[in-house]
Every structure is written in C-alpha cells, then in structure tokens.
KEKE-380468 format. One record per residue (C-alpha): residue number from 1; x, y, z. Coordinates in steps of 0.1 Angstrom, whole numbers. Layout:
<vomars>
{vomar NUM,{X,Y,Z}},
...
</vomars>
This chain:
<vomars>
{vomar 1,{-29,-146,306}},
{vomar 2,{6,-132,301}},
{vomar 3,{0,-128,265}},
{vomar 4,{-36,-114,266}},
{vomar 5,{-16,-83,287}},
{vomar 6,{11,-77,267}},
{vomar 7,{-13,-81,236}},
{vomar 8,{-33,-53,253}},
{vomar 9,{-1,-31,256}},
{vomar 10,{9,-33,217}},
{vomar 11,{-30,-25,207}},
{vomar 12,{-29,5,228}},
{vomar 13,{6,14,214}},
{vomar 14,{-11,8,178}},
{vomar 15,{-36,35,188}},
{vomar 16,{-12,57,195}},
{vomar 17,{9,55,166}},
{vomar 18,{-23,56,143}},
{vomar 19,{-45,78,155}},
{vomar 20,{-33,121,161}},
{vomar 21,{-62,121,182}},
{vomar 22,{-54,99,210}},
{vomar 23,{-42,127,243}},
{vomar 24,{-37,101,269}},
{vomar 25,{-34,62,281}},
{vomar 26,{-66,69,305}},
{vomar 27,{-81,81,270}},
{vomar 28,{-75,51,250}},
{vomar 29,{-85,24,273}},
{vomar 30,{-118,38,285}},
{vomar 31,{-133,58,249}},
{vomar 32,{-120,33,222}},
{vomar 33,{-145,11,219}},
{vomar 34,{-127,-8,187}},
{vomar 35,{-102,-14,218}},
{vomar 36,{-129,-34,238}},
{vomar 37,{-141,-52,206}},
{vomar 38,{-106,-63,201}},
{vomar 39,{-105,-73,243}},
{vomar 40,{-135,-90,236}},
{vomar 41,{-127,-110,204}},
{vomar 42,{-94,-123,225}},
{vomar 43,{-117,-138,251}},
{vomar 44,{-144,-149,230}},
{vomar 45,{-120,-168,203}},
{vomar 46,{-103,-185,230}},
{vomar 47,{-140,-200,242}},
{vomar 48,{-141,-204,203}},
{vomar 49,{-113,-229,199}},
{vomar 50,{-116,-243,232}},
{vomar 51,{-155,-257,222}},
{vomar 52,{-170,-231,247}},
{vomar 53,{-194,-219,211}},
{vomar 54,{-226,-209,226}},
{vomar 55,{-205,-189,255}},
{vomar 56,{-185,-174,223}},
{vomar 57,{-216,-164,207}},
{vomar 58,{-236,-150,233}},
{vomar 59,{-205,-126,247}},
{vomar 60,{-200,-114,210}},
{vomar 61,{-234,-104,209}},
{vomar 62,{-226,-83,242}},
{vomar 63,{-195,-66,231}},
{vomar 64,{-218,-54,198}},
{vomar 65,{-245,-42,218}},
{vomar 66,{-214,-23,240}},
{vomar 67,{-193,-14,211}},
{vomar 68,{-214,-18,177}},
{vomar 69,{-187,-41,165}},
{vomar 70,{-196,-79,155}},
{vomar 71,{-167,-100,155}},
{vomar 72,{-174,-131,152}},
{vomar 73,{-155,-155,179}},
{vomar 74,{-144,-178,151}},
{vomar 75,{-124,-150,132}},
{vomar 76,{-89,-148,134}},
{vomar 77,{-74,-118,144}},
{vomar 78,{-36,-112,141}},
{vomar 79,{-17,-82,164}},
{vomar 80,{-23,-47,169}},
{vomar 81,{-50,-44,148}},
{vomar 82,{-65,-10,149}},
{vomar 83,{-104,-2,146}},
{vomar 84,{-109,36,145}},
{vomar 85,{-146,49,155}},
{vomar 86,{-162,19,152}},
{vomar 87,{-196,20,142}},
{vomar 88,{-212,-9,123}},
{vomar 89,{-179,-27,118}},
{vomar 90,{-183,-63,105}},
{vomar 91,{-161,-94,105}},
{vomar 92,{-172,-130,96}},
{vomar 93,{-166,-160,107}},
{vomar 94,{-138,-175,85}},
{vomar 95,{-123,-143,83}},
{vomar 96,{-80,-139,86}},
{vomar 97,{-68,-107,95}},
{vomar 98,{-25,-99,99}},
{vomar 99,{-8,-83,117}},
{vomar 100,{-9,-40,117}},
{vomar 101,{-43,-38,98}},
{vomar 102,{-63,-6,99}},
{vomar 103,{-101,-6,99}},
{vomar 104,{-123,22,98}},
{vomar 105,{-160,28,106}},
{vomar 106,{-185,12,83}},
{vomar 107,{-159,-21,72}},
{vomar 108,{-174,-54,66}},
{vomar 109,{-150,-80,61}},
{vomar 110,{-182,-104,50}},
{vomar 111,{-198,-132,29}},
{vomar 112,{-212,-134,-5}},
{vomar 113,{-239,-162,-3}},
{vomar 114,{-247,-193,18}},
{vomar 115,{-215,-211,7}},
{vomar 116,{-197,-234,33}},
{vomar 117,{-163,-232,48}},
{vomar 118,{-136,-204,42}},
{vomar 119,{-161,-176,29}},
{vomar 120,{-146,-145,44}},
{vomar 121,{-115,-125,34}},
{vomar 122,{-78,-127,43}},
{vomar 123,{-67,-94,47}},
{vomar 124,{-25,-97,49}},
{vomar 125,{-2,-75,70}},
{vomar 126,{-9,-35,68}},
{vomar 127,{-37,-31,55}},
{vomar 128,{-59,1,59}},
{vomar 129,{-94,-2,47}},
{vomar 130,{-116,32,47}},
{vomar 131,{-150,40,60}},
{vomar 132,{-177,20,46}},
{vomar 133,{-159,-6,26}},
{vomar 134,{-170,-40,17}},
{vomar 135,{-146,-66,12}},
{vomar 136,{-162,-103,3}},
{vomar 137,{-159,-136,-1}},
{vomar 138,{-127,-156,4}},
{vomar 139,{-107,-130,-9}},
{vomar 140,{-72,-121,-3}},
{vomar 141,{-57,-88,0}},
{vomar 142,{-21,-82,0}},
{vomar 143,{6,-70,22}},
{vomar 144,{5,-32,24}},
{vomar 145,{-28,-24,0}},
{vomar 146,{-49,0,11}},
{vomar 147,{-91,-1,1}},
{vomar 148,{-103,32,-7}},
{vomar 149,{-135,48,12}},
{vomar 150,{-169,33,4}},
{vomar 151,{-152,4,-22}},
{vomar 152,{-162,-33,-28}},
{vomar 153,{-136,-56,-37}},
{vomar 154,{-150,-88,-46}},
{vomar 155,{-116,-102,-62}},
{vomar 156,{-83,-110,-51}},
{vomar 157,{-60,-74,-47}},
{vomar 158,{-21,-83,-48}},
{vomar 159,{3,-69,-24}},
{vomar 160,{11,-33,-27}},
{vomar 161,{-17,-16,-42}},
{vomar 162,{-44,12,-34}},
{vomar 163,{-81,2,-47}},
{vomar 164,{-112,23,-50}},
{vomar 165,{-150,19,-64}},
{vomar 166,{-178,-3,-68}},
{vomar 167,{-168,-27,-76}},
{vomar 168,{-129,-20,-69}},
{vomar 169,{-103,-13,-96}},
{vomar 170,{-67,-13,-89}},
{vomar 171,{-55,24,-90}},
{vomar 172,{-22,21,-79}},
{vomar 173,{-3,-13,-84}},
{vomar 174,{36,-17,-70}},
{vomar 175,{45,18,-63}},
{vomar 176,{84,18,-66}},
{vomar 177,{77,1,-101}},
{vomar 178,{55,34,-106}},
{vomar 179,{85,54,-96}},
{vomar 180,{110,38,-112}},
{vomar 181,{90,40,-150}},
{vomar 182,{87,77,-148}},
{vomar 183,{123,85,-139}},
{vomar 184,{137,109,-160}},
{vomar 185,{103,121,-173}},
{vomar 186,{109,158,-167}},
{vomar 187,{64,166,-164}},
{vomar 188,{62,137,-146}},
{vomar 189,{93,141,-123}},
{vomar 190,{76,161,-95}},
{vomar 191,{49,140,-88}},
{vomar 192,{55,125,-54}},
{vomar 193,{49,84,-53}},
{vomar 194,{64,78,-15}},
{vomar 195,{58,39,-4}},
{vomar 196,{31,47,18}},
{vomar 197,{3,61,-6}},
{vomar 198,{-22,72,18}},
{vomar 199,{9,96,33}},
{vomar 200,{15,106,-3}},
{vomar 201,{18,146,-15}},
{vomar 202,{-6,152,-49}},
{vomar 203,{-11,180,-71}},
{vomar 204,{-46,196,-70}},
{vomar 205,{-52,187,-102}},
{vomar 206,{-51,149,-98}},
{vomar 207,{-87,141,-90}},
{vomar 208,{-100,136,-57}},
{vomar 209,{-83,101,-54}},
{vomar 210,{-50,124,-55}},
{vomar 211,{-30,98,-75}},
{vomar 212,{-11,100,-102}},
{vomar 213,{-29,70,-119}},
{vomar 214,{-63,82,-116}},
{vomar 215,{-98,74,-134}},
{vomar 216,{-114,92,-164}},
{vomar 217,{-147,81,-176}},
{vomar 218,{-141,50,-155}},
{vomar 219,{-113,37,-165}},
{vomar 220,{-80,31,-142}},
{vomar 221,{-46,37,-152}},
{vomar 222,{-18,6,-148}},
{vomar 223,{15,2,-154}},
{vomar 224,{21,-33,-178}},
{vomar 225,{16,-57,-161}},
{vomar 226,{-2,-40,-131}},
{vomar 227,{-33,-57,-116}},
{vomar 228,{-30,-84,-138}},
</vomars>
C-alpha cells in the first residue's frame, strides 16, 4: 500500500513537470482523468497477476467508461507515466511501457492480427508519443524517441530518434551525431539540434516538422548509418 501512495505522489509530480497547464494539486487529482486511468491500472494489474482476471477485466471496463482510457490489467506500466487529455487512449495486453513515457490523446499502443503471446509494443524510457498515433505489434521503441502526431510505426525505432508518417520514417536519428557532422558548416551552423528535439528552436523555413532533416517528396533525410 506504501508503494501504491508514493507511486501516486511521483505521477502527480510527472503532471506537474509535463504539463504548463496544471495550477494546483486539488487540480491534478480531481480533473486528470489519465491520472485515474493510471490509479486504476495499479489496482487492476495487481488483481491481474494475483489470478483475480475477471475482477481485472470488469474494473478496466469501469475506469474506461469513467476516463475513456482502456488499459488493459495485463499491461505493464512502468513509473510516472503521463497521459495528457485522454480521450480514446489504448493499451494492449502484452504491452511494456518505461519509465517517464508521455502519451497523448488518441495513442494506441495495440495489435496487428490475432497472433498469440507478446503482440503489443515496448515503449522504453522517455518516450513522448503525439495525438493520434498508432504504434503496433511487438515493437520496440527506444530510450528517448519521440512519435510524431497522427504516425504509425509498425517497425522497430532505435533509441534516440523523432518519427513521423504513415507508415513512420525516421526523421531524426542520434541527434548529437547530427550535431557533431555539421560542425564547422558555416549555413548549417545556426541550426539549433538541442538533445531534446520536441524542445528544439527551428527556422520557419524547415517544414512544418521543424527539423533540420525534413521530407521532400516523401523522402527522409539520415545521417550514414541512421535508421538502419
């Protein structure tokens, strides 16, 4: 019980440090429903793994009609994972999610047939996936990637990158390797490629993906090696 309470303090701490919008504790824990999904999923995974599977199933099926989030009890959620808005979020069964993972509204973290056992993603530690993005089949995205809005990535994305379309190309693979190619290129110097590349600065002119490496006619730009 300890550890369910101090799991709620660090995902209301997470909603905080992730969302500009958030004015007040009394705030967060009574208008967040991706909050009470989370709360939820805790109670209903332990029923899970403790053979309690029709209890499991029939209290995820409440929290959805409360919060329009379906989690299922068997998935495995790791800490302070952040669902923002909500609305028609999806995660599967067999899905893995890390540790500091952002979700927004629209995310399904789903299946691609009727295939047994692992079928749903792994999504590693930091992870922001947009609004409306599919990620599925058992899939693995890496540490730190980011999934652009509306995307479906139906292959393996490796740690680091930012991905966007349908399906999903890899836009922007190992940033400092990004960085440290273009140093000394005077037109290319002031183009900002900070870690973090949803936080990044673009030009105007870059597209409406705002990164340096952006698509024309479809195709994505890679460094050697990148994405491969």
């Amino acid at each position: 019980m300890l550890t369910f309470f101090q799991s709620v303090r660090d995902d209301v701490r997470a909603v905080f440090e992730r969302d500009p919008a958030a004015r007040s504790y009394l705030e967060v824990l009574l208008c967040y429903p991706g909050l009470h999904a989370l709360w939820f999923h805790r109670i209903n995974h332990w029923l899970w793994t403790h053979n309690f599977r029709f209890l499991a199933r029939f209290f995820s099926q409440i929290a959805r009609l409360l919060t329009l989030i379906e989690i299922h009890p068997g998935a495995q959620i790791g800490h302070r994972l952040f669902i923002d808005h909500g609305s028609a979020v999806v995660i599967g069964e067999t899905t893995i999610v890390g540790n500091d993972v952002t979700l927004y509204q629209g995310v399904t973290l789903g299946g691609t047939g009727k295939e047994k056992g692992k079928r749903h993603p792994t999504i590693l530690n930091d992870v922001v996936i947009g609004s409306g993005a599919k990620v599925l089949g058992n899939i693995t995205i890496g540490n730190n990637c980011r999934v652009g809005a509306g995307s479906v990535v139906l292959r393996n994305i490796p740690d680091n990158s930012t991905v966007v379309g349908v399906p999903a190309g890899t836009f922007l693979a190992n940033v400092a390797s990004w960085r440290a190619a273009f140093v000394g290129v005077g037109a290319l110097a002031a183009i900002f490629l900070p870690d973090n590349a949803m936080g990044r600065k673009c030009r105007p002119d870059q597209g409406a993906h705002g990164c340096l490496c952006g698509a024309i006619g479809g195709r994505s730009y890679l460094p050697p090696g990148a994405g491969s």
